[in-house]
Backbone as numpy.savetxt, mean C-alpha at the origin, in Angstrom:
# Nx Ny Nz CAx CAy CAz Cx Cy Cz
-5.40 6.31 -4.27 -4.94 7.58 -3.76 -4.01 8.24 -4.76
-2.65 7.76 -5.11 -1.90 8.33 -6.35 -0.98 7.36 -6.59
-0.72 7.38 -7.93 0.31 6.09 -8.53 1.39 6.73 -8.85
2.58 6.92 -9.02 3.73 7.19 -9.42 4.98 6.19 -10.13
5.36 6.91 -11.44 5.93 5.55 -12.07 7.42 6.33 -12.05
8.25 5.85 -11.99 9.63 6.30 -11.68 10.75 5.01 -12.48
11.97 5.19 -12.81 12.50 4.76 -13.18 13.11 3.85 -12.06
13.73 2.61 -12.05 14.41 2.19 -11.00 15.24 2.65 -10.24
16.09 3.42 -10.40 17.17 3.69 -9.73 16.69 5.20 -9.23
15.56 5.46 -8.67 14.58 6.65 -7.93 14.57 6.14 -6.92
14.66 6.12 -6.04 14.44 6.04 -4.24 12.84 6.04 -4.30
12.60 5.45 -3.70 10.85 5.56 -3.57 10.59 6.49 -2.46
11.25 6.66 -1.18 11.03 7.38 -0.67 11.25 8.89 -1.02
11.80 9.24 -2.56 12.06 10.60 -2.98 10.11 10.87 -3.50
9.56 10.09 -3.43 8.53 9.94 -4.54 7.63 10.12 -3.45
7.17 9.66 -1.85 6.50 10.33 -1.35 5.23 11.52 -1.11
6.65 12.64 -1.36 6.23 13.92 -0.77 4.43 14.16 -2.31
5.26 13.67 -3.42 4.17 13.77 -4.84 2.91 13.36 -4.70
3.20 12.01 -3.86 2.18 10.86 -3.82 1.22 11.58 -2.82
1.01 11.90 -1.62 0.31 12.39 -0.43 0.25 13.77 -0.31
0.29 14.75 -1.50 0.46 15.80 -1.33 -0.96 16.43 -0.84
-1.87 15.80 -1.08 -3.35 16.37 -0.48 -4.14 15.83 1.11
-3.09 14.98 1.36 -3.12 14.37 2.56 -3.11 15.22 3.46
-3.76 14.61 4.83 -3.37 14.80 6.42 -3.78 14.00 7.10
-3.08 13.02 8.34 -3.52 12.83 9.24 -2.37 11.59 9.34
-2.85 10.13 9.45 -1.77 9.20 9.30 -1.42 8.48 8.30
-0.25 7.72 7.96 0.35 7.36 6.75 1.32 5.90 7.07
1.06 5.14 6.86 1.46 4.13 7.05 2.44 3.64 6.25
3.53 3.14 6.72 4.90 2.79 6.13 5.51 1.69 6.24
6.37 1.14 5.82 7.66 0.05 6.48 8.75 0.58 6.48
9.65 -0.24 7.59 10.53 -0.20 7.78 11.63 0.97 6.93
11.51 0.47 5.57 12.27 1.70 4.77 12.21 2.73 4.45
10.89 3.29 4.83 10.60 4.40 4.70 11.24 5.42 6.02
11.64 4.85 6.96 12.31 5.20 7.93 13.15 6.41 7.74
13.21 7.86 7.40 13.94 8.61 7.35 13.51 9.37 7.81
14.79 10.50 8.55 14.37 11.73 9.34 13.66 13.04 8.60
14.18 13.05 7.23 13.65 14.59 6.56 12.51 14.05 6.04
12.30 12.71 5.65 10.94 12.67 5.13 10.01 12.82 6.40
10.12 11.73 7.46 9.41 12.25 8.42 9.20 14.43 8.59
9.88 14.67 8.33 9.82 16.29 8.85 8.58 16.91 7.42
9.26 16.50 6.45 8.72 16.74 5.32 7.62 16.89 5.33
6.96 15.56 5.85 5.24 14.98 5.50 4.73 15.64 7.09
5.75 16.06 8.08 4.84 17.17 9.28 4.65 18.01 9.42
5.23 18.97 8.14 4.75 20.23 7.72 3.41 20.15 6.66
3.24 19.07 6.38 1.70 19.04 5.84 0.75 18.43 6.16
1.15 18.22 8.06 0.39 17.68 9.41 -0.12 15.81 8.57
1.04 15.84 8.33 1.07 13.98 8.12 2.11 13.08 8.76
1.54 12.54 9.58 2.38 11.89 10.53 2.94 10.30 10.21
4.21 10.05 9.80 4.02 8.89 9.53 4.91 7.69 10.45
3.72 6.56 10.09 4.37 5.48 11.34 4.34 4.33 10.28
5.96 3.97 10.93 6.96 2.92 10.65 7.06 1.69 11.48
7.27 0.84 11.35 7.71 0.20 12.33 9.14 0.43 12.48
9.80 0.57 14.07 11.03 0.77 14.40 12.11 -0.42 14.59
13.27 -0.25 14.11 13.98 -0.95 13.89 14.63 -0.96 15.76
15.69 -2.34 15.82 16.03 -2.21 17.11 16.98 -1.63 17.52
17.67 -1.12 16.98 18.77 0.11 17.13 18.47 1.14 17.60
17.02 1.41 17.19 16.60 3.16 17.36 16.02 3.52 18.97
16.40 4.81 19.28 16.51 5.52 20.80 15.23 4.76 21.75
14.23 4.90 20.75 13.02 4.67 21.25 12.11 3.38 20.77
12.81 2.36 20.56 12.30 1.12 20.26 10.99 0.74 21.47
9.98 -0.13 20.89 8.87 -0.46 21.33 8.42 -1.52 20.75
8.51 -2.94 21.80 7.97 -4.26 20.53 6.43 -3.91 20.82
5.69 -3.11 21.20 4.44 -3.26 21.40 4.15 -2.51 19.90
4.65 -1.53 19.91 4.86 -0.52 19.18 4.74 -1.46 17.08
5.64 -2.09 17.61 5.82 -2.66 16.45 4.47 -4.34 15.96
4.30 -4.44 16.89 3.08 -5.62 16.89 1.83 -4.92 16.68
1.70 -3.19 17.05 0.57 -2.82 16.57 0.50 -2.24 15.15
1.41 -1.59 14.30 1.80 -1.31 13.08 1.80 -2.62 12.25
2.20 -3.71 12.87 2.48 -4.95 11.78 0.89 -5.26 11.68
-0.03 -5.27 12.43 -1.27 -5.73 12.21 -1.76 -5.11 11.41
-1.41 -3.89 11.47 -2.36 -2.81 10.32 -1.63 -3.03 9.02
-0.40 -3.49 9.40 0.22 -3.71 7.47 -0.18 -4.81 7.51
-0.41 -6.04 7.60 -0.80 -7.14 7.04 -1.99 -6.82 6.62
-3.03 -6.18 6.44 -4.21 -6.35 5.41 -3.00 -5.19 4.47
-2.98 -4.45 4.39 -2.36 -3.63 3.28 -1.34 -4.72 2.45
-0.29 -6.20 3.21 0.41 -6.94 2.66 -0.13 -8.01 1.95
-1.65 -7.97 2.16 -2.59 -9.28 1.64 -3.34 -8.71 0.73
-3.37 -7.15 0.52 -3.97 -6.79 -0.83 -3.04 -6.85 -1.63
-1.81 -6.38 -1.47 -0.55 -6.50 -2.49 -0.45 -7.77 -3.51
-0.29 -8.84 -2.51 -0.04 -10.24 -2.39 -1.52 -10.98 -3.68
-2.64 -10.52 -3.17 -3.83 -10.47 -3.89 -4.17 -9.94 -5.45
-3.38 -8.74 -5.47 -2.85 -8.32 -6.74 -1.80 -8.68 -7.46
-0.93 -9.52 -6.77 0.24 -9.95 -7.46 -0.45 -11.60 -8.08
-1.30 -12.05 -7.19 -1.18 -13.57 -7.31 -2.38 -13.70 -7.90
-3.47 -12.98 -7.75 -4.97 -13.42 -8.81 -4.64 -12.14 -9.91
-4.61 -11.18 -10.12 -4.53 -10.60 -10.54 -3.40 -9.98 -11.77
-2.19 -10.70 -10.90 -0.58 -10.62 -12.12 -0.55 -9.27 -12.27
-0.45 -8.11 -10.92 -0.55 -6.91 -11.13 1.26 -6.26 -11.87
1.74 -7.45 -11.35 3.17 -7.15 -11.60 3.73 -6.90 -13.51
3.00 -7.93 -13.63 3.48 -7.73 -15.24 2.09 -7.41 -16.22
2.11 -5.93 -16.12 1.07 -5.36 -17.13 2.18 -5.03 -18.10
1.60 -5.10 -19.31 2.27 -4.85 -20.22 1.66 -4.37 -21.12
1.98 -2.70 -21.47 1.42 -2.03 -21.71 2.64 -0.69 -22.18
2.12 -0.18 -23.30 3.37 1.04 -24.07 3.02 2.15 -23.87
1.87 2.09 -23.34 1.63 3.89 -23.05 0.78 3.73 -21.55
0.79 5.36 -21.22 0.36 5.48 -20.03 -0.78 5.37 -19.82
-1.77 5.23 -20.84 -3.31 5.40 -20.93 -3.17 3.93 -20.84
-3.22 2.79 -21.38 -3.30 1.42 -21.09 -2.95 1.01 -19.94
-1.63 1.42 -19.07 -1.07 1.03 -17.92 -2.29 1.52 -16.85
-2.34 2.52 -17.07 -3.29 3.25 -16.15 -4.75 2.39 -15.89
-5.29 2.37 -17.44 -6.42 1.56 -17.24 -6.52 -0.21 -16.92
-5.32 -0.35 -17.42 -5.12 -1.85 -16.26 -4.91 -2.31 -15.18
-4.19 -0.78 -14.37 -4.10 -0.93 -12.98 -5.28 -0.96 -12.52
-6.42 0.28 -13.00 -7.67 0.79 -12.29 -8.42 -0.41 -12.50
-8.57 -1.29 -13.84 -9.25 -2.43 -13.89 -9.31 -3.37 -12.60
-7.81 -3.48 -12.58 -7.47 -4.85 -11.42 -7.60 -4.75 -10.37
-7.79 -2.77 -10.00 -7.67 -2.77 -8.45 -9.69 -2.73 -8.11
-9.89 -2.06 -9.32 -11.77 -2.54 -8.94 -12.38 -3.84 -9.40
-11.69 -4.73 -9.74 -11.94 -5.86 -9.80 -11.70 -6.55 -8.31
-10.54 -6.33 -7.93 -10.03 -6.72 -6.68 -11.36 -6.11 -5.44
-11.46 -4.86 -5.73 -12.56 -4.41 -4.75 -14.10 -4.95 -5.11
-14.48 -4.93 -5.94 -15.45 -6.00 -7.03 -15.71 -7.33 -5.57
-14.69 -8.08 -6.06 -14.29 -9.04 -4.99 -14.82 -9.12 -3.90
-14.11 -8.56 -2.80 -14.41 -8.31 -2.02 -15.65 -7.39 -1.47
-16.58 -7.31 -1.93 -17.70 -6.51 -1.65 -18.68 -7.67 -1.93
-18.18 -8.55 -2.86 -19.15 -9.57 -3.32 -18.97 -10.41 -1.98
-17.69 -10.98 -1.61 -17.44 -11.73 0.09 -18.37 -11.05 0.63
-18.18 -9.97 1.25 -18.79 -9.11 2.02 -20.31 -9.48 2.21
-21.06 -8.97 0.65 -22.70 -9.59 0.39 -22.78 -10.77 1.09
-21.83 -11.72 1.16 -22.14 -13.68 1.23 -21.65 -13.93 2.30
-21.68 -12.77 3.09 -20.92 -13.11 4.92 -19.92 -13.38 4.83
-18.64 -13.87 4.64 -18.01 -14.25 4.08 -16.55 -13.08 4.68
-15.42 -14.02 4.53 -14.12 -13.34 5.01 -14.04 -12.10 3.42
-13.63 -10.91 3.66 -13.49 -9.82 2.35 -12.22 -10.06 1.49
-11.46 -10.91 2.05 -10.56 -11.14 1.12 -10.17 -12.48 1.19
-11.18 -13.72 1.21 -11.63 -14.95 0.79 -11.89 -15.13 -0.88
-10.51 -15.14 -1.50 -11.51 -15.08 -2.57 -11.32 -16.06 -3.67
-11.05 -17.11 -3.16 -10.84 -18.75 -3.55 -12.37 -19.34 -3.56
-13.30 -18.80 -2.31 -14.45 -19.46 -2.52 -15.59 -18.87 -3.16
-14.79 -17.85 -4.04 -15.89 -16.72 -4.97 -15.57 -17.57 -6.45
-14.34 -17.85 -6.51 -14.09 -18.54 -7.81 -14.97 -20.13 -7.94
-14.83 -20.62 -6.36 -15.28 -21.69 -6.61 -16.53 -21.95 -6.49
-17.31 -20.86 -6.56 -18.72 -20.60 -6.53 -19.46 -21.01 -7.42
């Protein structure tokens, strides 16, 4: 969808509004993304986004929150998938044209993957028994 590279000390949630600017509909978050103007932000460009709620807040819901956590755990097992077969974390790379093309490598390799599970019946992000094939 869009990558954004920012220096550390950038708020990620300032980085947002850049990332989804062609968006509409829903947008999935954690916990930290939790803010009121971004929420307002992303509903003037009819993007609604859901967090899971912390227990402090007016309108807490553990149902609420058991149905958001299900939908982030595949989004936390592709991460996890890219960090651990893949070593998405440390590309190392001096320009933006290399970075770029190593991300896009790893993330269609990663999808590669899983399409191949997919062909072999197979769980889509099983992919211990593709290696050991």
């Amino acid at each position: 969808m869009g990558v954004s590279v920012t220096p550390a000390h950038v708020d990620e949630r300032d980085v947002v509004p850049e990332l989804v600017g062609h968006l509409q509909g829903l947008l999935l978050g954690d916990k930290a993304y939790s803010r009121e103007t971004l929420s307002e932000d992303l509903a003037t460009q009819q993007l609604t986004l859901l967090t899971r709620q912390r227990r402090n807040m007016k309108a807490y819901h553990p149902q609420w929150n058991r149905t958001v956590s299900r939908h982030r755990q595949l989004v936390e097992t592709v991460i996890g998938h890219l960090c651990h077969w893949f070593d998405i974390e440390h590309i190392r790379a001096r320009d933006l044209w290399h970075l770029t093309s190593r991300v896009v490598r790893k993330g269609l390799a990663h999808t590669v993957m899983s399409y191949l599970n997919h062909l072999k019946g197979r769980p889509d992000l099983r992919f211990e028994a593709l290696i050991k094939a």
